[in-house]
C-alpha positions as CSV (number, residue, x, y, z in Angstrom):
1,X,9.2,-14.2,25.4
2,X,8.2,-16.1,22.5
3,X,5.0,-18.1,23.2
4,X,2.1,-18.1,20.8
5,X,0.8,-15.5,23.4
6,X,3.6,-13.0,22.3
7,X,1.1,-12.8,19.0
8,X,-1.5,-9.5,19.5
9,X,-3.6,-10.7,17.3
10,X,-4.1,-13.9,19.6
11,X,-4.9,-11.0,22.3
12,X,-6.8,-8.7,20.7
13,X,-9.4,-11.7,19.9
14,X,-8.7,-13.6,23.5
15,X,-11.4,-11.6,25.9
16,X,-14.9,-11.4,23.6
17,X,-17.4,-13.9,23.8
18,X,-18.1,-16.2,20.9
19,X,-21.4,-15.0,20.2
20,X,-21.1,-11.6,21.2
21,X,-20.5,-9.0,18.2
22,X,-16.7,-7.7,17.2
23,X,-17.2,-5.6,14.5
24,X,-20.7,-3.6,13.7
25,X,-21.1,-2.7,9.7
26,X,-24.4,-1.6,8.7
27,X,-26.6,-4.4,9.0
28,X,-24.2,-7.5,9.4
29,X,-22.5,-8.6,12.6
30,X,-19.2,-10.6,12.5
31,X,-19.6,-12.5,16.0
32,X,-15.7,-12.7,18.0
33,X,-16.1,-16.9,17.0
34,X,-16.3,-16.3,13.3
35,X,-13.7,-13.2,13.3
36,X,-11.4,-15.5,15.3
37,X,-12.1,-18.4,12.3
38,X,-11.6,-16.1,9.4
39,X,-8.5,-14.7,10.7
40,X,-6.7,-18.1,11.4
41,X,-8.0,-19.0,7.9
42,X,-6.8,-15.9,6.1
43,X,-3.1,-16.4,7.9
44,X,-2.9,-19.4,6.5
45,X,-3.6,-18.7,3.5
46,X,-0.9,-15.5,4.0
47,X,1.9,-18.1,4.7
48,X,0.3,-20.1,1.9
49,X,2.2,-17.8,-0.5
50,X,5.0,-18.4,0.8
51,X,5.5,-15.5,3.3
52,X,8.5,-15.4,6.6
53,X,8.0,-13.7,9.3
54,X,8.7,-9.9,9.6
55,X,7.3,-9.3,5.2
56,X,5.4,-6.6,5.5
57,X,2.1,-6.9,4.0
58,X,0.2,-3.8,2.0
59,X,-3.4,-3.1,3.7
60,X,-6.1,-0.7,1.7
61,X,-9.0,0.0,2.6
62,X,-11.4,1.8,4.5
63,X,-13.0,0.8,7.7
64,X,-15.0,-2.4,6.9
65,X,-15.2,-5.9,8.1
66,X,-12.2,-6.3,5.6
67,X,-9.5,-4.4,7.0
68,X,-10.2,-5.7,10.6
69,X,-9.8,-8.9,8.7
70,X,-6.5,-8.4,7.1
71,X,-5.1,-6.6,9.4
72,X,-5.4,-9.3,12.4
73,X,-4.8,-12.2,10.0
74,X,-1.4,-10.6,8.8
75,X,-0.6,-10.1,12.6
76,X,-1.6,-13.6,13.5
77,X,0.9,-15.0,10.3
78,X,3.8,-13.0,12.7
79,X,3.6,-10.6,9.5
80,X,4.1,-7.0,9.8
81,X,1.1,-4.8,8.5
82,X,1.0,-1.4,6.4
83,X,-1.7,0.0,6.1
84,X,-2.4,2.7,3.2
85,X,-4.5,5.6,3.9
86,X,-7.6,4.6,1.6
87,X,-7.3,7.4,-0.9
88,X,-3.7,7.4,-1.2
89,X,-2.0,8.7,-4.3
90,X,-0.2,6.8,-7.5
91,X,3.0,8.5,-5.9
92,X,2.5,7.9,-2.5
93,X,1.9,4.8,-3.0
94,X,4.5,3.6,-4.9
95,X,6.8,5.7,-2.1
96,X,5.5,3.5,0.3
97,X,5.7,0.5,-1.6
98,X,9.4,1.2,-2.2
99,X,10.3,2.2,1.7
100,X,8.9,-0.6,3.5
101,X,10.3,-3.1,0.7
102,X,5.9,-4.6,0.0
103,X,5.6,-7.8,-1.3
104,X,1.7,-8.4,-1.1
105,X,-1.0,-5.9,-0.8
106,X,-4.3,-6.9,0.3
107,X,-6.9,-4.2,-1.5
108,X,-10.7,-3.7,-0.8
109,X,-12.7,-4.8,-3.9
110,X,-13.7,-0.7,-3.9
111,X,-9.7,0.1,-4.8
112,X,-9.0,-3.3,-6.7
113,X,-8.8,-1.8,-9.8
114,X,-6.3,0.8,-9.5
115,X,-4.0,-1.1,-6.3
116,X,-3.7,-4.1,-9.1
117,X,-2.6,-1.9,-11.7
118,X,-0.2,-0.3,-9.4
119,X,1.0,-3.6,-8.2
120,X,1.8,-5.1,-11.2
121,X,3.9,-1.6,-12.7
122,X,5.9,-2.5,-9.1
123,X,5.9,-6.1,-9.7
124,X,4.3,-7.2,-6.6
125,X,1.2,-9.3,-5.7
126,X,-2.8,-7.6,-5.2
127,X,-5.1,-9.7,-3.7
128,X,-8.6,-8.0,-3.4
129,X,-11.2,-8.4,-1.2
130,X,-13.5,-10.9,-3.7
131,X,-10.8,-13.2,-3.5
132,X,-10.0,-13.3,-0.2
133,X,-13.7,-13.3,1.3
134,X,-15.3,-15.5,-1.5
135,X,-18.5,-17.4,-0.4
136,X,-17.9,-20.8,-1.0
137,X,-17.8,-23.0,1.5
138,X,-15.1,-23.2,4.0
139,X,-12.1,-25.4,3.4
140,X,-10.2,-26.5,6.1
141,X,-6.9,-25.5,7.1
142,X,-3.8,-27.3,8.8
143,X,-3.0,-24.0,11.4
144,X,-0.2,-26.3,12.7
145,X,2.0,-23.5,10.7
146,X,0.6,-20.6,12.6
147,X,1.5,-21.9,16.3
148,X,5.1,-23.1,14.4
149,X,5.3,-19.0,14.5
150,X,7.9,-17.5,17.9
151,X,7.4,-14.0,18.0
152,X,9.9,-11.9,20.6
153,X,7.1,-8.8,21.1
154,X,9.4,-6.3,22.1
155,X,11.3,-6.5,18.7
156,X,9.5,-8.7,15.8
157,X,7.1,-5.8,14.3
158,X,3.2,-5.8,14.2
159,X,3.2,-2.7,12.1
160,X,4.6,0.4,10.3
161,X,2.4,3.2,10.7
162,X,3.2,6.2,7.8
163,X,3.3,9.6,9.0
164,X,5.1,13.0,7.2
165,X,8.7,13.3,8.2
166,X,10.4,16.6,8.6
167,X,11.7,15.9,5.0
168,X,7.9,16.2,3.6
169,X,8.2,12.5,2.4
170,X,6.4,9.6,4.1
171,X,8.1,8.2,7.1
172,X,7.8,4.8,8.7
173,X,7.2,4.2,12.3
174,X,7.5,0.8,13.7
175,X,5.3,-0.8,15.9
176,X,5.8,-3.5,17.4
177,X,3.5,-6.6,18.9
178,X,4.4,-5.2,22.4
179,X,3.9,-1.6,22.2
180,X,0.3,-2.0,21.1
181,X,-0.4,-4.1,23.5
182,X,1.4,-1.7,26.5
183,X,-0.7,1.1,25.2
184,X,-3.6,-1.0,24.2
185,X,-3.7,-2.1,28.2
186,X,-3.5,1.2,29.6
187,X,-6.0,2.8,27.5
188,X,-8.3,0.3,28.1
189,X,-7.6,0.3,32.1
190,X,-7.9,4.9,32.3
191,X,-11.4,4.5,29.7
192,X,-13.0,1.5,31.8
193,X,-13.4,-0.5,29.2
194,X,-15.7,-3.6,29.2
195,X,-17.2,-6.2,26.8
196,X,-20.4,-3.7,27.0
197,X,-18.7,-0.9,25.3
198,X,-19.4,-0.3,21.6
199,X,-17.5,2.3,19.9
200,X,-18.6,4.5,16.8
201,X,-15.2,4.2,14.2
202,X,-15.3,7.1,12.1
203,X,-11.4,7.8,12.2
204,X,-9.9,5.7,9.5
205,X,-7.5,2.6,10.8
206,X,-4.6,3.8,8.8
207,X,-4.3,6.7,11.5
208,X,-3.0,5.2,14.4
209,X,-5.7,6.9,16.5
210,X,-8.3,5.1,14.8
211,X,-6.4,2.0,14.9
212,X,-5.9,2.7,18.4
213,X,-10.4,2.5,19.2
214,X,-9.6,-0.9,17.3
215,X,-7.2,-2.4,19.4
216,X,-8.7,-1.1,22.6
217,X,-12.7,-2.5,22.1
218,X,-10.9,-6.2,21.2
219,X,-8.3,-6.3,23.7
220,X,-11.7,-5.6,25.9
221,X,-14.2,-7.7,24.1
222,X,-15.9,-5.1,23.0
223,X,-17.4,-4.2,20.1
224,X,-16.5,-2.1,17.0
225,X,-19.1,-0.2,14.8
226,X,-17.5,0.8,11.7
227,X,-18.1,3.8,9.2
228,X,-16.2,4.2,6.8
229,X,-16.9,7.7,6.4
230,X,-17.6,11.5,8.3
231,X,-18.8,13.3,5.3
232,X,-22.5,13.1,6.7
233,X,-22.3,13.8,10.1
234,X,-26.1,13.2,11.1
235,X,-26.4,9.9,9.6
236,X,-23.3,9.4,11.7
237,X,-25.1,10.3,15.1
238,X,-28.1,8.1,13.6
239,X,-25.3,5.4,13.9
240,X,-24.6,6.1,17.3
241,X,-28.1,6.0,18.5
242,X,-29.5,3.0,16.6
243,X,-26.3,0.3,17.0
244,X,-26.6,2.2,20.5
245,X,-23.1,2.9,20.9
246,X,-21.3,3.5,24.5
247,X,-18.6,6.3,22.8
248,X,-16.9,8.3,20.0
249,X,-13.6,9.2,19.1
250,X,-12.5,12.6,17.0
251,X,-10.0,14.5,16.4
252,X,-11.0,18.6,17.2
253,X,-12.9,19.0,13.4
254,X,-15.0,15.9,14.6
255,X,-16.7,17.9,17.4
256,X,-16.3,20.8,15.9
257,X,-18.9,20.0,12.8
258,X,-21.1,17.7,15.3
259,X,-21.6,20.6,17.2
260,X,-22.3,23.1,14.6
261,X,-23.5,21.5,11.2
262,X,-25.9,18.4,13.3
263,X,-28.6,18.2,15.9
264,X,-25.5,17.0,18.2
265,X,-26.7,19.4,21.0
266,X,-30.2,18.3,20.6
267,X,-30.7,14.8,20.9
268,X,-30.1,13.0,23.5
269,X,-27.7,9.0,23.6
270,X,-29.0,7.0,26.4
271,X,-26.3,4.9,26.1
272,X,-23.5,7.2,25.2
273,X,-21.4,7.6,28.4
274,X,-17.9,8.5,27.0
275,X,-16.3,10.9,24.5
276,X,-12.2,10.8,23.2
277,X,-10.4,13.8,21.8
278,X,-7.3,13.6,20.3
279,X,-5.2,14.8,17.6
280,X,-4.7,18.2,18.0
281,X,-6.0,20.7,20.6
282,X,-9.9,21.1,20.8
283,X,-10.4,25.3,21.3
284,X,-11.3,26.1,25.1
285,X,-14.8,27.4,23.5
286,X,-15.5,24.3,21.6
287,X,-14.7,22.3,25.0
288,X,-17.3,24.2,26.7
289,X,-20.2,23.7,24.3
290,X,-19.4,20.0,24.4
291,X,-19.7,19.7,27.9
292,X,-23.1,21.5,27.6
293,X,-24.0,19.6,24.8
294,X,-23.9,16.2,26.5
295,X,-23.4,17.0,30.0
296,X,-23.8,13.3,31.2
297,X,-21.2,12.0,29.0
298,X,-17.5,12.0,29.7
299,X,-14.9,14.1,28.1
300,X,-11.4,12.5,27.2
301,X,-8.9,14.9,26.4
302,X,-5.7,13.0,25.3
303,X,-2.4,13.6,23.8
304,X,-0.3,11.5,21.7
305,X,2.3,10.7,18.8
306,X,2.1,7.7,15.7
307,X,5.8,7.3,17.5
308,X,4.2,6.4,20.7
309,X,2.0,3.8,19.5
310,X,-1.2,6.1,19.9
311,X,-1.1,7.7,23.5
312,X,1.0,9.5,25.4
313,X,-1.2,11.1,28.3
314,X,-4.6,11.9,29.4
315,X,-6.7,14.4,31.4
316,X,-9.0,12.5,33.5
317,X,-12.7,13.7,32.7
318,X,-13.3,15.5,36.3
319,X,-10.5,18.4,36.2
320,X,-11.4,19.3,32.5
321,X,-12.7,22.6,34.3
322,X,-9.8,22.7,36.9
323,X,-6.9,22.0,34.3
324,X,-8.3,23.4,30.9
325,X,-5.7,23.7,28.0
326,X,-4.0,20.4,29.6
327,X,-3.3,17.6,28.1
328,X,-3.3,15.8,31.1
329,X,-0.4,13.5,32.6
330,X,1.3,10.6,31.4
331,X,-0.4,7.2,30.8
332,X,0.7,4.5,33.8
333,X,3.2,3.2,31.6
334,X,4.8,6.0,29.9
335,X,7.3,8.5,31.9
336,X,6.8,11.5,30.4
337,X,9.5,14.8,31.3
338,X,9.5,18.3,29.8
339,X,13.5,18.7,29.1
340,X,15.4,22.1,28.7
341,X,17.2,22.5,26.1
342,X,20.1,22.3,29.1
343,X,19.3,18.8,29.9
344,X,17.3,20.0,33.0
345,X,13.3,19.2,33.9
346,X,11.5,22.4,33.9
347,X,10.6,23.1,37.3
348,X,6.8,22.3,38.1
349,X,4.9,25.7,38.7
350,X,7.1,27.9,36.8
351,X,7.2,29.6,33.2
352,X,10.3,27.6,32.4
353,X,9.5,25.9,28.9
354,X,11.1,22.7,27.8
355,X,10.2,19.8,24.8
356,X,8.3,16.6,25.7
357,X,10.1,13.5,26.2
358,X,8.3,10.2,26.5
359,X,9.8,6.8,27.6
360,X,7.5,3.5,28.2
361,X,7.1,0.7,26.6
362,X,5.0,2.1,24.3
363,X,7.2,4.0,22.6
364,X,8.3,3.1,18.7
365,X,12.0,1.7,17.9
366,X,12.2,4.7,15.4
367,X,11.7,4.9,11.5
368,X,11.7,2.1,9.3
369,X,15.0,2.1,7.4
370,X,15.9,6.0,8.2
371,X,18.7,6.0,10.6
372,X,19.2,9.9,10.2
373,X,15.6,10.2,11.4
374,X,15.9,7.5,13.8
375,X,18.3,9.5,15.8
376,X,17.4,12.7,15.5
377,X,14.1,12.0,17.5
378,X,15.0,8.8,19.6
379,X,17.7,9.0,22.1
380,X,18.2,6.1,24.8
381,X,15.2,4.2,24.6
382,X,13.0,8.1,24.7
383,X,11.0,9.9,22.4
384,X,11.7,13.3,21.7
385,X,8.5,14.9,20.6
386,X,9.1,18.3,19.2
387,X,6.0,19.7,21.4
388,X,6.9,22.2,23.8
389,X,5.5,22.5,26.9
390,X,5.6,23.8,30.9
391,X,4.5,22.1,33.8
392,X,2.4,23.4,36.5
393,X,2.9,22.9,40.4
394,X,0.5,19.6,40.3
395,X,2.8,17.8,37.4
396,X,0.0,18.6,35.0
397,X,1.5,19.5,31.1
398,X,0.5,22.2,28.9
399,X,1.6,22.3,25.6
400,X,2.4,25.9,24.7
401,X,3.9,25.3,20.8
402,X,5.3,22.9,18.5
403,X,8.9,22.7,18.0
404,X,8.2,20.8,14.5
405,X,7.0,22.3,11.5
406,X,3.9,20.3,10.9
407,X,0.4,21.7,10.4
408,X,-2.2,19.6,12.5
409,X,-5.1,19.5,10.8
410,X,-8.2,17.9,11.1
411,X,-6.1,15.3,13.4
412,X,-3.5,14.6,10.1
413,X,0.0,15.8,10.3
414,X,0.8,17.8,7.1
415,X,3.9,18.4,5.9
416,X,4.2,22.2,4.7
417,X,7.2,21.4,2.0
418,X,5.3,18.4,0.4
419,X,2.4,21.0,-0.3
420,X,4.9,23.7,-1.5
421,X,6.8,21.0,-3.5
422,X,3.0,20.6,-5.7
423,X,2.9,24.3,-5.7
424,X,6.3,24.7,-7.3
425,X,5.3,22.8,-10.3
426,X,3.0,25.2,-11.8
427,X,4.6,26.4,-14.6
428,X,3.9,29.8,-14.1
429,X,4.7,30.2,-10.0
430,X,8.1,31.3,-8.9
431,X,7.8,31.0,-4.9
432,X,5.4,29.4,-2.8
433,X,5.3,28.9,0.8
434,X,2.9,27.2,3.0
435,X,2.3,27.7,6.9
436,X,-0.6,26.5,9.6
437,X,-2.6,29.2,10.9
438,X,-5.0,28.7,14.2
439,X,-8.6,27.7,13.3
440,X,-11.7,26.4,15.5
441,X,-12.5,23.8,12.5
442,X,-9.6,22.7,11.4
443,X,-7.0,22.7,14.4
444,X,-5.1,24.6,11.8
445,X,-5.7,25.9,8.7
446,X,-3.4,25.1,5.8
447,X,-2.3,28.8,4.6
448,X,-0.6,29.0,1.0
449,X,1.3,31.8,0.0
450,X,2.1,31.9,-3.8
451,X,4.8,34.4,-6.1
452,X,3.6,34.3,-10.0
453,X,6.0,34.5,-12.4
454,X,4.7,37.8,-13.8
455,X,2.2,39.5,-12.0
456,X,-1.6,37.9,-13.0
457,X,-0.3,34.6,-14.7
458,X,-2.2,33.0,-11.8
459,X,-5.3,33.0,-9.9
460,X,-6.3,31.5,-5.8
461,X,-9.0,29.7,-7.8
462,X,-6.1,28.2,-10.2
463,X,-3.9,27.2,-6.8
464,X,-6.7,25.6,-5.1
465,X,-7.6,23.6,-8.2
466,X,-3.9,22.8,-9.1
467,X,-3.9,21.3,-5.6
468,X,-7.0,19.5,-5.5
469,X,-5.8,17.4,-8.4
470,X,-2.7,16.5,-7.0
471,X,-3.2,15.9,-3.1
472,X,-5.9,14.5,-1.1
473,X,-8.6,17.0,0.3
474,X,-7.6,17.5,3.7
475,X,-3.6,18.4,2.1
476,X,-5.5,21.2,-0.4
477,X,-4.8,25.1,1.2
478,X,-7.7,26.3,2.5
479,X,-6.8,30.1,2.3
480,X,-4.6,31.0,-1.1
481,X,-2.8,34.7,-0.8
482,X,-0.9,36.0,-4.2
483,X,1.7,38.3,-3.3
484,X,4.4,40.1,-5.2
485,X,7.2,38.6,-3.2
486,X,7.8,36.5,0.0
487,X,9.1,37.9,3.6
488,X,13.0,36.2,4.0
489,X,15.3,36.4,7.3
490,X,19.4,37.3,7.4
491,X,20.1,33.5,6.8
492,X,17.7,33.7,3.5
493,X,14.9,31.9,4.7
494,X,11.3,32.3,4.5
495,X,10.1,34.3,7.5
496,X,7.0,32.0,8.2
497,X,6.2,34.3,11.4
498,X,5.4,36.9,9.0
499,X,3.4,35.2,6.9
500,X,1.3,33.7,9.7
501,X,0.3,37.1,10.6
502,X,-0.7,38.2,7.4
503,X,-2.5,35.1,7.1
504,X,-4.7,35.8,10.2
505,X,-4.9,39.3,9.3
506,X,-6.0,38.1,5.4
507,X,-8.4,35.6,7.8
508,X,-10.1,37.9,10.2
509,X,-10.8,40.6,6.8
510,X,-11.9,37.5,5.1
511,X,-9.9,38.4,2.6
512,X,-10.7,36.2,-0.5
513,X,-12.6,34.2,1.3
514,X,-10.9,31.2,0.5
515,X,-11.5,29.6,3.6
516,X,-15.5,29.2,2.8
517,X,-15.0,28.4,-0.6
518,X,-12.5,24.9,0.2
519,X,-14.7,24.2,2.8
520,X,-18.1,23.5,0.4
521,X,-15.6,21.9,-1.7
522,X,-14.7,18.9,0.6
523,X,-18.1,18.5,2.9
């Protein structure tokens, strides 16, 4: 296939009305007939300096009209998209600059600054916001170029989403026109989706389950209501009920701090009629008190991977009672199997436990430029997750633990060694290790475990603030123990099952109480 209709972007915009809204930001509404003019303009102006197809393009910024903006007009020039995680790092970025091989980066005027003095050390281009979305009038543009453009959607890219590999360093995962738009489609058919829904964006678009609430209210015609921020959750549901929004996405921290730091439980969303929840398990307690919090609006409980687009599976609203703890079954066009390490299915009904494989069309071509990677985790067209899981008699999954290393936290996949790695450079530490500890806020708490040089060269208050200068917040340990030595195995290895128990131990004594302290620190 490769028709102008292989082009997302020529999807995503097809189905909304011309005068209906797109995207929702504060007071100003960008109607689907200017967003679809804007975004031919801006690709024209991408090929304009002289861009091929497949040149990945450098996206940062939070969620405002401008991201929507770049990010569809770099899809609609058959470009391939990268967006930065708004608060990202001099490091990081130049990381990610490096591994995707960035030419351009298209930077809100809030970042200019800093992304254009970053670009020009790396000798690429910045183009900021003020330039891109100056007010002078309009001048035409010959799109003649743009329908010139054959895409093949099941190969030519639409984006590389970055996610922590297993080596603590940023990995790529390709996406590519089609696998946003399998997933896209089936998300959109399971949620009901209709040019009526209007969807509260609080999950940034560089995570691909924000992106995903994106790509699902324009493939419907839908609209979008951005915030570019959760850090004051009650102005938040003051969002919801004025733009009178039809549903909300979060990861488990998202309900979590709507149900216990807001007025959540109290007032009432006339038009609310749907909730998502994603990105990590949401405690069987915290489930409950949702349901009783808004008892007329449905509950999505979903399960995915960056490396499957966004989605994987879903547990349909009416059996959250009869199938708690699942995450559902897979989506209509993703297989999903839970595989012994034999080969073998785990037999529905039984105790047997096996990983979760996922094949569909959904499912990423693997890591940008990391072979290694690449085939470690995708085998013959399926995705090897790293969850484990066991099957009851009905086909249902339930994910029992994680195979990978990761900590899940607050819907963000951290990489322990990256925040031992930070850890390692103070001077006056010898060892450090870092594991994820089960927390009703969190998902997982980000447990650090730290042995001084001498014995009191170093403080938890020194960790914590030798972290918070050096990673983004939700990467900072929120419990710091100083011990004397660390736990190691026969093979020489930390034993991170004992320091998860001393961690839960250290939490339940509130030992320290560093927990707390982080916590006022960030919110």
């Amino acid at each position: 296939m490769s028709d102008i209709s292989a082009n997302l972007a020529v999807g995503l915009l097809a189905r909304g009305a011309d005068d209906s809204a797109a995207v929702i930001h504060r007071d100003s509404v960008l109607t689907y007939r200017e967003l679809r003019q804007k975004v031919e303009d801006l690709a024209c102006d991408l090929l304009a300096l002289g861009t091929h197809k497949g040149d990945r393009i450098g996206l940062r910024s939070d969620n405002v009209p401008f991201f929507v903006l770049g990010y569809l007009a770099t899809l609609r020039a058959g470009l391939c998209s990268v967006p930065f995680p708004p608060g990202t790092d001099k490091r990081v970025f130049f990381e990610l600059i490096q591994s995707a091989g960035i030419k351009h980066v298209l930077a809100q005027d809030k970042y200019k600054e800093k992304t254009a003095n970053w670009c020009q050390a790396a000798g690429i281009h910045s183009w900021p916001e003020s330039e891109i979305c100056h007010p002078f009038p309009r001048t035409p543009r010959d799109t003649s170029a743009l329908d010139r453009i054959n895409l093949n959607p099941d190969s030519d890219l639409a984006a590389i989403m970055f996610t922590s590999g297993s080596t603590g360093r940023p990995k790529g995962v390709m996406v590519t026109h089609r696998n946003i738009e399998a997933n896209t489609k089936d998300i959109v058919t399971y949620m009901e989706l209709t040019r009526e829904d209007r969807v509260l964006a609080v999950l940034p678009f560089s995570y691909c389950f924000g992106l995903s609430s994106l790509h699902t209210h324009l493939w419907a015609g839908a609209s979008v209501v951005l915030a570019s921020t959760f850090m004051f959750p009650e102005k938040s549901l003051d969002e919801l009920e004025d733009k009178e929004c039809t549903g909300f996405a979060g990861v488990p921290s998202s309900y979590q701090i709507l149900l216990r730091r807001t007025r959540f439980a109290a007032r009432r969303f006339p038009k609310l009629r749907w909730l998502q929840q994603a990105g990590g398990k949401l405690p069987a307690p915290i489930l409950g008190e949702l349901r009783a919090a808004q008892p007329a609006v449905k509950i999505f409980v979903m399960y995915g991977q960056t490396e499957a687009t966004a989605r994987l599976s879903y547990l349909p609203p009416e059996l959250l009672e009869l199938k708690e703890g699942s995450i559902g079954r897979g989506l209509p066009s993703t297989k999903l199997e839970v595989i012994q390490e034999t080969g073998e299915p785990v037999r529905p009904g039984s105790e047997e436990i096996g990983e979760i494989v996922g094949s569909g069309p959904n499912i990423s071509p693997g890591y940008w430029n990391d072979p290694e990677e690449t085939a470690a985790f995708f085998r013959n067209g399926k995705l090897y997750t790293g969850d484990l899981a066991r099957v009851d008699k009905d086909g249902f999954i339930y994910i029992v633990d994680r195979a990978r290393d990761f900590i899940k936290c607050m819907g963000n996949r951290v990489s322990p060694q990256e925040i031992e790695e930070v850890i390692a450079g103070h001077p006056d530490v010898l060892h450090a290790a870092v594991t994820g500890v089960p927390d009703d806020l969190w998902g997982e708490a980000i447990a650090a475990f730290v042995v001084p040089r001498k014995p009191g060269l170093i403080t938890e208050n020194a960790i914590r603030r030798f972290c918070n200068e050096r990673l983004p917040n939700f990467k900072v340990p929120h419990q710091v123990s100083i011990l004397p030595g660390l736990p190691f195995n026969d093979h020489g290895k930390v034993a991170k099952c004992e320091l998860r128990s001393l961690a839960l131990k250290a939490k339940a004594g509130e030992r320290g109480d560093c927990s707390s302290d982080h916590q006022r620190e960030i919110n």
